[in-house]
N, C-alpha and C positions, 0 to 999 in steps of 0.2 A: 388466502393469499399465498402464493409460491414467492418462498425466500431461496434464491441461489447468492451464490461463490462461486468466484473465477478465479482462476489464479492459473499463471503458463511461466514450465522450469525445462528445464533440459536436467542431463547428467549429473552440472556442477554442484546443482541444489535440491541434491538426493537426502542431504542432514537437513537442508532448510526446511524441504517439503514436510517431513518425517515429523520437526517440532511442528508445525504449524497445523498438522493433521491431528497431532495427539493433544495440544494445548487447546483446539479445535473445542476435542470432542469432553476433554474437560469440562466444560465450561457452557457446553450449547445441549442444547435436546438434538440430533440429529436427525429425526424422525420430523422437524419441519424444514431442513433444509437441503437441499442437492448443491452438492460437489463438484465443480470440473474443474478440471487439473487439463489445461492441453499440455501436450506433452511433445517436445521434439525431439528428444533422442533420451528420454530417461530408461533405464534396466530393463529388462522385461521379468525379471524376479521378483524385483521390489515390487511393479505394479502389479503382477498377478497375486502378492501379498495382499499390496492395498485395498487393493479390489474384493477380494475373498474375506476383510476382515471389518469392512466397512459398506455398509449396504446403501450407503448416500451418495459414496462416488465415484465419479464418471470420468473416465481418462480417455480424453481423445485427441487421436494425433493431428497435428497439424502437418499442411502439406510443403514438403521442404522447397520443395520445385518452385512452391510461389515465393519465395523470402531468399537474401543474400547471404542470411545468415542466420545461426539460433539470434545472437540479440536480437535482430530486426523482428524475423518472427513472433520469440513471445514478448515481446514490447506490442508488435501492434496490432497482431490477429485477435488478440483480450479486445480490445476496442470491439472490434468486428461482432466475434462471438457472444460478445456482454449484450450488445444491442440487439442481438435474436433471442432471447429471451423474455417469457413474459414474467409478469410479477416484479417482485423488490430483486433489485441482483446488486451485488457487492463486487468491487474489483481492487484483486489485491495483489502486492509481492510476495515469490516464491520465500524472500528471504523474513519474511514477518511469523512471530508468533505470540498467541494472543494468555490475556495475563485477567481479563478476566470475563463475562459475556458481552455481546455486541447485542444481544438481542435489542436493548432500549433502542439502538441508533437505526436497526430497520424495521423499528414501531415507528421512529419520527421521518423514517422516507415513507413511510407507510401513509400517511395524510399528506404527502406532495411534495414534502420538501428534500432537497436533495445535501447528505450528510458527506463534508470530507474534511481530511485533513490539513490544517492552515500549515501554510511555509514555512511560515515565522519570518517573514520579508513581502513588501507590496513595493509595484514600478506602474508607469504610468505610458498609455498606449498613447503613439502619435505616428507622424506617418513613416519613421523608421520600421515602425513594426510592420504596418501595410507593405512598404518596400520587400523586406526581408524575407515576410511568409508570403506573398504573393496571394495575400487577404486584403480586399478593398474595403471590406465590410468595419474590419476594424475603427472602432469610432478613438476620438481623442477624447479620453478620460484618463481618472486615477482610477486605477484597479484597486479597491481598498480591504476586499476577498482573496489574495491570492489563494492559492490550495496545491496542495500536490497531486499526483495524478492517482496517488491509494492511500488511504483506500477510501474509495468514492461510493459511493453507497445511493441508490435510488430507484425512482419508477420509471420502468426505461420507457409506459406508454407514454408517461409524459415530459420524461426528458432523455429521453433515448437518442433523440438527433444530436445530441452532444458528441457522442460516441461515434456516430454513424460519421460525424460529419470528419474527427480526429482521422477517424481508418481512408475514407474516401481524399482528405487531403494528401494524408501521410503517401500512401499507394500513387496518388496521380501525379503528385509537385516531387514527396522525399523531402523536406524539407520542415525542418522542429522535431524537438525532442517532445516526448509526448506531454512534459509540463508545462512548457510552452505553450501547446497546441489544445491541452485541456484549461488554460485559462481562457485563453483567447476567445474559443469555441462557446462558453460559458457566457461572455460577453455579448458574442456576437448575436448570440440565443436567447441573451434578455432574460437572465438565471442570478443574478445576481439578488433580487432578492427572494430567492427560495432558496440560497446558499446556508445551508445551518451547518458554519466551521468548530470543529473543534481542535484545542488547544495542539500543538507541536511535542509537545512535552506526553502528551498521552495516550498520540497514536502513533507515531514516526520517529522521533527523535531526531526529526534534520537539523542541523544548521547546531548540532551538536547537545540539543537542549537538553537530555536526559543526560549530562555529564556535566552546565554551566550551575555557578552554585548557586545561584537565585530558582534552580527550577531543577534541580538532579533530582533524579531518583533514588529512590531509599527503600528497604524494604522493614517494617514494621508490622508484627503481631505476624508475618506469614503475607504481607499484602503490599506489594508494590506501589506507593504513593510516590507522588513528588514534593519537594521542598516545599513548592508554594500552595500544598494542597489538595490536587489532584489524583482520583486513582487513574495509574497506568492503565488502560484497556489493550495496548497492542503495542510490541517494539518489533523496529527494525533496525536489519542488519547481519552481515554475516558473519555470525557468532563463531561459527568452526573454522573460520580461514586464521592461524597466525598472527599473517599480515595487517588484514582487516581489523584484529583486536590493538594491535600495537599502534596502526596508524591514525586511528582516531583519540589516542589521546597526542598526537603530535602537533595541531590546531590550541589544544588545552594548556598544551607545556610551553607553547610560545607567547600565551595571552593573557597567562594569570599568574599571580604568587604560589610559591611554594605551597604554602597551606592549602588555598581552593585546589592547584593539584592534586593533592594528597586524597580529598575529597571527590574529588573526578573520580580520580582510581579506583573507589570503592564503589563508587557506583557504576562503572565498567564493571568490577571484578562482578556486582550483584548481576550484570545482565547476562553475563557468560554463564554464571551458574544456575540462573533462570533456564537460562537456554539448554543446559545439558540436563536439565532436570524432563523438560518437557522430551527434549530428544529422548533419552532412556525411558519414556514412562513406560510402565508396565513390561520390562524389559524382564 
């Protein structure tokens, strides 16, 4: 069975890409799996680097003429390109880098089920959302799967029109963000129960979970767990931006006591040094 990776960065996330290829290769056999990295405007340095030092992957450009812009681009050509693929394919962000193997999660798309990560928040479809994306299909239910759009992990022969369908709306209507548009889509495709979600806390950290102190992250023996138990498999975020380090505990500093603060911080401080660990390896 062919196991691929997608992942699409431009320029900005030349450090992202970098951890996420070395933390990569840490942690996976790369002789079963192939690489692609679309690529809108990143170095031509770095990639003939990549390229020459990494025999799994694949960097190919995406066409600017069809997109308004690099976001629009590597946000929805992934859709696109995930679903020409055959075998287990994974779709991920340039800003992710992984903490420890994934392999288990595309052993379990591997028997049909399709692996991503939960929101950490569920809404419920009625006919405002019909309205909105200009999807009839939309049924009234609770969505009680939400997911995020990476990383989704699956068999694209058998659930590929997920993906087909997010790129073919996005392109024709323009309208939804691709989280939106990958639950929806999920729904509308009657995937809810081949959904095998895992926890927020272990592959994403949205909605701020790998810093809340019921579920922060910690690093113990050399091995990134969470509070409540869980090894970390994959964090996101842009660890080398300043900004980005400082404004995500601004959410933290307005919603908790001093103390769970304090506690936040460490566990920020731990992902940044994750992060610069993977960025320098083998430096």
């Amino acid at each position: 069975m062919q196991y691929s990776i997608v992942v699409a960065g431009n320029k900005g996330f030349v450090l992202g890409l970098t951890a996420f290829l070395n933390s990569f290769e840490l942690y996976h056999n790369t002789s079963l799996f192939q690489v692609f990295i679309l690529d809108y405007d990143l170095p031509e340095d770095w990639k003939i680097k990549q390229i020459e030092e990494r025999p799994y992957l694949k960097i190919m450009g995406l066409d600017k003429e069809k997109y308004r812009d690099h976001v629009w681009a590597c946000k929805i050509e992934r859709f696109n390109f995930a679903a020409s693929l055959p075998g287990i394919v994974g779709l991920f962000d340039a800003d992710m880098y992984f903490c420890a193997s994934i392999m288990p999660l595309f052993k379990i798309a591997e028997i049909g089920l399709i692996v991503a990560g939960a929101n950490g928040s569920n809404f419920r479809f009625h006919q405002g959302w019909r309205d909105k994306y200009k999807i009839p299909e939309i049924p009234d239910m609770f969505n009680y799967k939400t997911i995020t759009s990476v990383p989704t992990i699956m068999d694209v022969d058998q659930h590929g029109e997920v993906w087909k369908s997010i790129y073919k709306h996005k392109m024709s209507i323009g309208i939804g963000a691709d989280f939106d548009l990958t639950n929806i889509f999920m729904v509308v495709h009657n995937k809810l129960d081949y959904l095998f979600v895992i926890p927020s806390q272990q592959v994403t950290g949205i909605h701020h979970f790998m810093l809340k102190p019921d579920t922060r992250v910690r690093l113990i023996d050399n091995k990134l767990v969470t509070t409540d138990g869980l090894e970390v498999l994959i964090v996101h975020g842009k660890w080398w931006q300043p900004n980005y380090r400082e404004g995500i505990m601004k959410p933290i500093e307005r919603s908790y006591q001093p103390k769970q603060v304090k506690m936040a911080l460490e566990s920020r401080d731990i992902l940044i040094q994750e992060f610069e660990r993977y960025l320098h390896l083998g430096d």
